[in-house]
Structures are given as structure tokens and as C-alpha cells.
C-alpha positions in Angstrom: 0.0 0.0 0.0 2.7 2.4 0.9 4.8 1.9 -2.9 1.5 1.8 -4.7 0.4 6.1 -2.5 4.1 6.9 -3.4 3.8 6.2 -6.8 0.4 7.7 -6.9 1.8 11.2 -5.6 4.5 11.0 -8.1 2.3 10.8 -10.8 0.2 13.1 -9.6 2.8 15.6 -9.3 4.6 14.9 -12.4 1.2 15.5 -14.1 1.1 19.1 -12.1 4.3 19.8 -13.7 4.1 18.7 -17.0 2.2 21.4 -19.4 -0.9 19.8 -21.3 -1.5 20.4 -24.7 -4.1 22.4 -23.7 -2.7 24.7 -21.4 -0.2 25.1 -24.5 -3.2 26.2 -26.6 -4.2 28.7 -24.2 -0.6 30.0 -23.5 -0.8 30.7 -27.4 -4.1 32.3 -27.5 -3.8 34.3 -24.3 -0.1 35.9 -26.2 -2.1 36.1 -28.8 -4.7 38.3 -27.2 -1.6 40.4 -25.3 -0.3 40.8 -28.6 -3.4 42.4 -30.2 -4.5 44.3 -26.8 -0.6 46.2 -26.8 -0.6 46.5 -31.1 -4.8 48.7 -30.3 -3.1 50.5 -27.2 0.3 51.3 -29.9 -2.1 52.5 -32.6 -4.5 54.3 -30.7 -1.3 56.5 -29.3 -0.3 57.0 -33.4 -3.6 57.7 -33.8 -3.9 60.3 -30.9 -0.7 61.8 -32.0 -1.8 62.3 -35.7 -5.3 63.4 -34.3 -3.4 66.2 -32.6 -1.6 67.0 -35.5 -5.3 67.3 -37.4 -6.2 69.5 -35.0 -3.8 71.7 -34.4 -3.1 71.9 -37.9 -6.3 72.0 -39.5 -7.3 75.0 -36.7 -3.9 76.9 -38.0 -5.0 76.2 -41.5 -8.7 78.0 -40.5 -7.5 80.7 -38.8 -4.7 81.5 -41.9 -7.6 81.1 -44.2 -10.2 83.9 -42.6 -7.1 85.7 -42.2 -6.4 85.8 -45.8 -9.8 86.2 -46.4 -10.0 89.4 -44.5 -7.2 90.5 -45.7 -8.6 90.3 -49.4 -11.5 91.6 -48.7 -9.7 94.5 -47.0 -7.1 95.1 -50.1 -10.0 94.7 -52.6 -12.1 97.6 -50.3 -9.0 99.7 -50.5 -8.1 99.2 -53.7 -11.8 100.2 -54.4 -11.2 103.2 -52.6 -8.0 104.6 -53.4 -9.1 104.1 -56.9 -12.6 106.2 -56.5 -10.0 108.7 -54.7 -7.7 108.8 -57.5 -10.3 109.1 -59.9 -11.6 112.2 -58.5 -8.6 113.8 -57.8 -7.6 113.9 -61.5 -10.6 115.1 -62.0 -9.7 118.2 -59.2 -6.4 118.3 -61.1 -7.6 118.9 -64.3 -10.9 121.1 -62.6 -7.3 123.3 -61.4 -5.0 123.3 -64.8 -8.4 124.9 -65.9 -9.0 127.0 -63.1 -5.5 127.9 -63.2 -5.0 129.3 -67.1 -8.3 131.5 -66.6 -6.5 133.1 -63.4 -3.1 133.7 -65.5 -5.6 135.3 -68.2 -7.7 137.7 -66.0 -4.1 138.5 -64.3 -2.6 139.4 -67.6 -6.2 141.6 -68.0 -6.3 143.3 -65.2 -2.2 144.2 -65.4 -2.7 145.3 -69.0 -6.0 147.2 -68.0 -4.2 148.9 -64.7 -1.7 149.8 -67.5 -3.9 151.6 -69.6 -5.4 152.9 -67.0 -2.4 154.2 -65.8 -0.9 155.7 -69.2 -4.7 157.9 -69.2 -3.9 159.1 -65.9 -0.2 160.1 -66.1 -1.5 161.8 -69.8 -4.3 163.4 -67.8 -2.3 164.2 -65.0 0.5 165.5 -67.0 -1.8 167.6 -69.0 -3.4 169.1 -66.0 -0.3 169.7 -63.7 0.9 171.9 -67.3 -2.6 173.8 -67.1 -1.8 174.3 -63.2 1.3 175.4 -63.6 0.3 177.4 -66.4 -2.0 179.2 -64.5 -0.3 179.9 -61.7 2.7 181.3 -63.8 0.1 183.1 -66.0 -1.6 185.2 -62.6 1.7 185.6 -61.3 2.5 187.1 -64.6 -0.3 189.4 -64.4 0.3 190.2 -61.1 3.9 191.1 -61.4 3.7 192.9 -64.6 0.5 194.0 -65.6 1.0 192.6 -69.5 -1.5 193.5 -72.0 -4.4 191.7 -73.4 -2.6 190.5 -76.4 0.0 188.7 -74.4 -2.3 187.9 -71.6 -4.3 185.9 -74.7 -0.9 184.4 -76.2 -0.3 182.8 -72.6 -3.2 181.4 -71.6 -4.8 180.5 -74.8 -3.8 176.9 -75.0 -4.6 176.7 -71.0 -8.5 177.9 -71.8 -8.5 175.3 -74.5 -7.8 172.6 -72.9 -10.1 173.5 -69.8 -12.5 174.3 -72.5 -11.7 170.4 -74.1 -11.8 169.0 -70.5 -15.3 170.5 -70.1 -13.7 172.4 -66.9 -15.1 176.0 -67.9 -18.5 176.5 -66.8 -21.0 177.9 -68.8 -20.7 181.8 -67.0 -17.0 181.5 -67.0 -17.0 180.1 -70.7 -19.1 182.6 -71.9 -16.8 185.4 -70.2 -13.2 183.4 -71.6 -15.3 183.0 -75.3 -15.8 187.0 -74.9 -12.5 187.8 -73.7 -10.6 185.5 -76.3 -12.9 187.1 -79.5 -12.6 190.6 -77.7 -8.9 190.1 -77.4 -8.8 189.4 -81.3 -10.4 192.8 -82.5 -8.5 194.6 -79.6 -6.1 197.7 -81.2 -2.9 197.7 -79.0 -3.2 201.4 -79.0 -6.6 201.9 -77.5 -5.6 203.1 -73.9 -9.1 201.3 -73.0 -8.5 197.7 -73.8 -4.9 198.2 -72.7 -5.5 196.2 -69.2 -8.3 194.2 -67.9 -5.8 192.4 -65.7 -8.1 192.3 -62.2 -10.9 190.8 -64.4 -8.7 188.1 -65.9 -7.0 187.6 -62.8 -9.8 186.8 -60.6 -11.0 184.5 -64.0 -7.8 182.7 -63.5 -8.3 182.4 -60.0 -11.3 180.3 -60.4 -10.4 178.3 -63.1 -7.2 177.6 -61.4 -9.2 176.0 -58.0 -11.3 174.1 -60.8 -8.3 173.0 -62.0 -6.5 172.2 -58.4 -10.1 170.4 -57.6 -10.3 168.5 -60.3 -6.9 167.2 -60.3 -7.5 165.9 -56.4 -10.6 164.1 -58.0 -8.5 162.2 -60.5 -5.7 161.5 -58.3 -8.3 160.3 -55.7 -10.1 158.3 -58.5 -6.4 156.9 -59.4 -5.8 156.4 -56.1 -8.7 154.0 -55.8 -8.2 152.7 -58.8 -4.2 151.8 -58.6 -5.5 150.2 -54.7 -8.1 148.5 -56.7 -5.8 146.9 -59.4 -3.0 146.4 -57.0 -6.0 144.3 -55.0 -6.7 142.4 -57.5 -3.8 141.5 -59.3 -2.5 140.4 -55.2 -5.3 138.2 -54.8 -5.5 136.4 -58.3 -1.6 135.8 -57.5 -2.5 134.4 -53.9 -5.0 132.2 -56.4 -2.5 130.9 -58.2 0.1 130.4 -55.7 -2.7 128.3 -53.4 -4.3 126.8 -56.9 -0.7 125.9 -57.6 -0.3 124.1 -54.6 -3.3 122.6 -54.9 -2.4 120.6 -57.8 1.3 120.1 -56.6 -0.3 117.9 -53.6 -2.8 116.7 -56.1 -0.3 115.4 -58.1 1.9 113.8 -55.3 -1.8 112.3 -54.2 -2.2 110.5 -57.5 1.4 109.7 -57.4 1.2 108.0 -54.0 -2.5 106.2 -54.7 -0.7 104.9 -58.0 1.6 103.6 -56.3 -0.3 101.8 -53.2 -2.7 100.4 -55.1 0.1 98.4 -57.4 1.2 97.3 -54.0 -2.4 96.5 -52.8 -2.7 94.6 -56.4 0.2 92.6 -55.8 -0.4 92.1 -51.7 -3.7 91.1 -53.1 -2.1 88.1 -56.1 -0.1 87.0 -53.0 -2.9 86.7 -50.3 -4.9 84.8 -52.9 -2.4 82.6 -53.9 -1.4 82.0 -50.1 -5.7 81.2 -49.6 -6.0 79.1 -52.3 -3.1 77.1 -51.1 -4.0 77.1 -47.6 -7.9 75.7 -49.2 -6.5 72.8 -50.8 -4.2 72.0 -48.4 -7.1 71.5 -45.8 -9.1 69.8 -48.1 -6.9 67.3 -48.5 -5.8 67.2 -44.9 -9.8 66.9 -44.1 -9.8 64.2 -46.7 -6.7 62.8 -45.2 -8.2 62.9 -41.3 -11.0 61.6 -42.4 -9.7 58.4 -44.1 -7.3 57.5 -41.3 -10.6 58.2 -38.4 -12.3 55.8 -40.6 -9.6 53.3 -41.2 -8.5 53.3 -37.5 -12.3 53.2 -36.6 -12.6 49.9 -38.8 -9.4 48.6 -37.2 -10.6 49.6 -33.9 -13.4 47.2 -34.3 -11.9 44.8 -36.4 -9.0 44.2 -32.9 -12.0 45.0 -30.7 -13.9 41.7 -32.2 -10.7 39.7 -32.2 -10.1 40.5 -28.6 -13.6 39.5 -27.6 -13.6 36.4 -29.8 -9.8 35.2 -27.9 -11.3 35.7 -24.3 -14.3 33.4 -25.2 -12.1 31.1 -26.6 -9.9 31.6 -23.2 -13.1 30.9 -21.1 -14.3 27.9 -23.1 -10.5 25.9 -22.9 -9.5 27.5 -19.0 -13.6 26.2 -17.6 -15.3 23.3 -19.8 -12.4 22.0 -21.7 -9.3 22.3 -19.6 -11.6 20.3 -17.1 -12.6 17.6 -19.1 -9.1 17.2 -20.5 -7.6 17.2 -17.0 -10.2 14.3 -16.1 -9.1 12.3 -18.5 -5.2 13.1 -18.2 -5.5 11.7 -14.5 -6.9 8.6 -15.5 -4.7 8.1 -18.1 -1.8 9.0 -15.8 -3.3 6.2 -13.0 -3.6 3.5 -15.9 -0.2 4.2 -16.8 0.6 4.2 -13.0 -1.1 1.1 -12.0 0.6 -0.7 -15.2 4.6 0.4 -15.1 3.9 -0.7 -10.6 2.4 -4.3 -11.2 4.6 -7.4 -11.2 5.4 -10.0 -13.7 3.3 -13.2 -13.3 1.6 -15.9 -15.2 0.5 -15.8 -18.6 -3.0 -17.2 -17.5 -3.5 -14.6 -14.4 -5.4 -11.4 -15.9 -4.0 -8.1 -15.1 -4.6 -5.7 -13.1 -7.0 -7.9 -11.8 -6.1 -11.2 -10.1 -8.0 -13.5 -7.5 -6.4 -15.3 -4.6 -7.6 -18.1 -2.6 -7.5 -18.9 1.0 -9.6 -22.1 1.8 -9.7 -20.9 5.6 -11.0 -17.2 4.5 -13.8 -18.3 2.3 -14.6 -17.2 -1.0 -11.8 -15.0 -3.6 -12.5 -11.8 -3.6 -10.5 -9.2 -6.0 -7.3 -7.2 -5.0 -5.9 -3.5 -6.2 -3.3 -4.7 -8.8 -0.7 -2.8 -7.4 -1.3 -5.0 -4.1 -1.1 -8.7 -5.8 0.3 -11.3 -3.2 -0.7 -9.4 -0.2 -3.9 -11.0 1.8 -6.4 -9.0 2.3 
């Protein structure tokens, strides 16, 4: 009894520490199931990282594209603009070339005119300053002198005419210088009574010579106003031209300085649209490229997700219901083979692992354990 429990255990534990077929399979499967667990957990962090990437780039991608967006739409408003303001400062310009050759014209008028007016008055002038003088030489004359009527006549003849021509006689005092002058032509140089009217052609000469001294104030006064006049005008169509002048200086560096921003918006504008329509595609086939690795990595996902459920069920079905059934049937195999390599060598005709022994004082046979055969019972 005591070989046949020793042999038992060492069965028994050579069986615990052999590995069954079995457990080989589910050794396999259970790598197996490691294997595709740690390939999902190494895929989903690619997958995270090129999510990120997505992200992050498709949101720079966005953000580039409304900015370029913006920014064409604010190149193309000022572009717009700074065309509508050039337009209507050639207009201006050409409004003040315009503007300007009618101010050189009414300032070559009014200098020419002032001229003229001035060439009348210095004549006029001239002419009365001689009838002044004459006068005043003419009573002085008289005064000093007492000359007679005939040289009285010879000196102040050409002075009456030209008061007479100038209108400056009036009609009493014409009357009495048309008397005198046609008296003074019959006159006999001998008659003692036409020898001297001087105090009546004195006091005559008198007035006509404060006509003459009033009316030369007048037209000095008038020139006066006049010259102020000219000089007024001819000042302020000159400030005209000098601020019309610079007027379309500026104008012109206005339309020189639009020309040139809006080449520059033109071209910022090529460039922006260029740099949008680049940025477009680009996200669209970074969307399209996102989108395909989601769905691939979605498929996969399940695809490992179905292949990890379908291992444990297999793991549960061979570590419960088969690995128990196997195990049964490994321990009696393992006894048979036990029972067979402990039993001893007998007779041909004696039936193993059973045999019967007799004892005529015990009775009957009755069966033994065949690793006990030729012990009594």
C-alpha cells in the first residue's frame, strides 16, 4: 500500500508539472490576445498623436484662411477706394490746370488794363499839372507885370483850350473866356481902354485855377482808388495761383502716392490669394486625409476590438469546460499508466490488473488492487 500512494503522488505531481496540450493552446491564445491588446493600445497613441496633429493643424490652416480672407477683402475695399480717390482727384487736377490758365488770363487783363489805366492818368495828370502850372505862372504874370491883353491871350490861350476840351469851364465863366478871347482878337494895341483888364482876368484865373486844383484831387483820388483796386486784385489772383498751384502740386503727389499703393495692394492682393487658395487645398486634403485615417482606424478599432472578444471566449471555453474535461481524462490516463509500469510479472493465465487469490480458511476470492497482488487482504 505504501509503494503503490508513493507512486500515486509522483504521478500526480509529475502530471502538475508537465504542461498539457491544452494549457499550450491557451498560453498561445492568451499571447495572442496580449499581442493584439498592446498593437490597439500602440495605434490608438499614433492615432492620438496624428489626431493632434489634425487639430492643431487643420485650426492653423482656419484661422490663416479667414485671415487671408480678411485681408482680401480688405485690399479689394481699398483698392476700391484709393481708386474712386484717385479718380476724383484727376478730376480736381484737371478742374485746377483749368482753373488755373483763366487766373493767368484775368491777371494778364487786369495788369494790362491797370496799364492803360495808368498811361490815361499820367497823360491826364501830365496835362493838368501843365494847365496848373500854367496858370499859376500866367496870374503871377499878371500880377507882377500888368502885361496887356494881347500877351495875356498868347499865354493862356492853349490853357483855356484845354479847360474848355476837359469840359472844366462852366458855362458863365465860358461865356466870359469865349468874350474875352474874340474881344482880345479885334483889340487895337493902341486903344488906352483895352490896354489892361488884368483884375478881371486875374480873378478868372483864379477860379479856373481851383477848378483845376479840384479836379486834379478828383483824379488823383479816383487813381488812387483805382491803382488800390488793381493792385487788389492783381495780389489776390496771384494768392490764387500760388494756393491753386499748390493745390495741384499735392494733387499730383496724391495721385502719385495712390498709384503707387494700389500696385502694391494689387500685388499684396495676387499673393494673399495665392497663399488662400493654397491654404484651401491644403485643408481639403488634410480633411480628406483625417477623415480616411478616423475611418480606417475606426474599422481597425473594431476589427481588434472583435478579435479580442472572440480570444477571451475562446480563453473561457479551454480555461472552464475544456481544460476540465481534459484534466479528467489526463489523471486517468496517468493512473492506468501508473497502476501498469507498478504491477509485477506473473503468469500468462493470471489477468491483469486484476487477479483472485484463494485462502480455503477465508472463504470465497474476492478481487485485490493490482498494485497489491500477493498481499492477503
Amino acid at each position: 500500500m505504501f509503494r503503490c500512494t508513493a507512486v500515486l503522488v509522483l504521478l500526480a505531481v509529475a502530471s502538475a508539472n508537465s504542461v498539457t496540450p491544452i494549457e499550450k493552446v491557451i498560453s498561445l491564445i492568451d499571447g495572442l490576445r496580449r499581442e493584439v491588446e498592446q498593437e490597439a493600445r500602440d495605434e490608438a497613441k499614433a492615432y492620438n498623436q496624428f489626431a493632434c496633429f489634425c487639430k492643431s493643424t487643420t485650426g492653423k490652416k482656419v484661422s490663416s484662411v479667414k485671415k487671408e480672407s480678411d485681408n482680401i477683402n480688405r485690399l479689394s475695399a481699398s483698392i476700391a477706394d484709393k481708386t474712386q480717390e484717385q479718380k476724383e482727384d484727376s478730376s480736381e487736377l484737371a478742374k485746377r490746370k483749368q482753373k488755373h490758365e483763366q487766373l493767368n488770363m484775368d491777371l494778364t487783363e487786369s495788369i494790362t488794363r491797370c496799364k492803360k489805366q495808368k498811361a490815361e492818368y499820367d497823360a491826364e495828370a501830365a496835362d493838368m499839372s501843365k494847365a496848373i502850372q500854367g496858370l499859376k505862372d500866367a496870374i503871377k504874370s499878371m500880377k507882377d507885370s500888368k502885361p496887356s491883353l494881347l500877351e495875356i491871350k498868347t499865354t493862356l490861350g492853349k490853357t483855356f483850350e484845354m479847360a474848355e476840351a476837359m469840359s472844366l469851364l462852366h458855362t458863365q465863366k465860358h461865356k466870359a473866356v469865349a468874350a474875352f478871347l474874340q474881344d482880345a482878337a479885334k483889340v487895337d494895341p493902341s486903344d488906352p481902354e483895352y490896354k489892361f483888364h488884368s483884375n478881371e482876368i486875374i480873378d478868372m484865373c483864379e477860379d479856373l485855377l481851383k477848378d483845376y486844383k479840384a479836379n486834379k484831387k478828383d483824379l488823383d483820388e479816383e487813381w488812387s482808388k483805382t491803382d488800390k483796386a488793381c493792385k487788389g486784385t492783381q495780389a489776390g489772383l496771384r494768392k490764387s495761383l500760388s494756393s491753386n498751384s499748390a493745390a495741384m502740386k499735392q494733387l499730383e503727389k496724391d495721385i502719385q502716392r495712390l498709384k503707387k499703393e494700389i500696385a502694391q495692394h494689387r500685388e499684396d492682393l495676387v499673393t494673399s490669394e495665392g497663399v488662400l487658395k493654397d491654404d484651401e487645398q491644403y485643408l481639403k486634403d488634410l480633411t480628406a486625409r483625417c477623415e480616411a485615417r478616423a475611418n480606417d482606424y475606426d474599422q481597425r478599432s473594431a476589427m481588434r476590438a472583435g478579435e479580442v472578444d472572440a480570444l477571451k471566449t475562446a480563453l473561457k471555453v479551454l480555461r472552464g469546460t475544456v481544460k476540465g474535461r481534459a484534466d479528467k481524462v489526463n489523471e486517468r490516463a496517468l493512473l492506468q499508466e501508473a497502476s501498469v509500469a507498478s504491477a509485477p510479472v506473473t503468469k500468462p493465465s493470471v489477468p491483469a490488473p486484476v487477479l483472485w487469490a484463494t485462502r480455503a480458511h477465508r472463504g470465497p476470492r474476492v478481487p485485490l488492487c493490482a498494485c497489491c497482488v500477493g498481499n492477503t487482504i
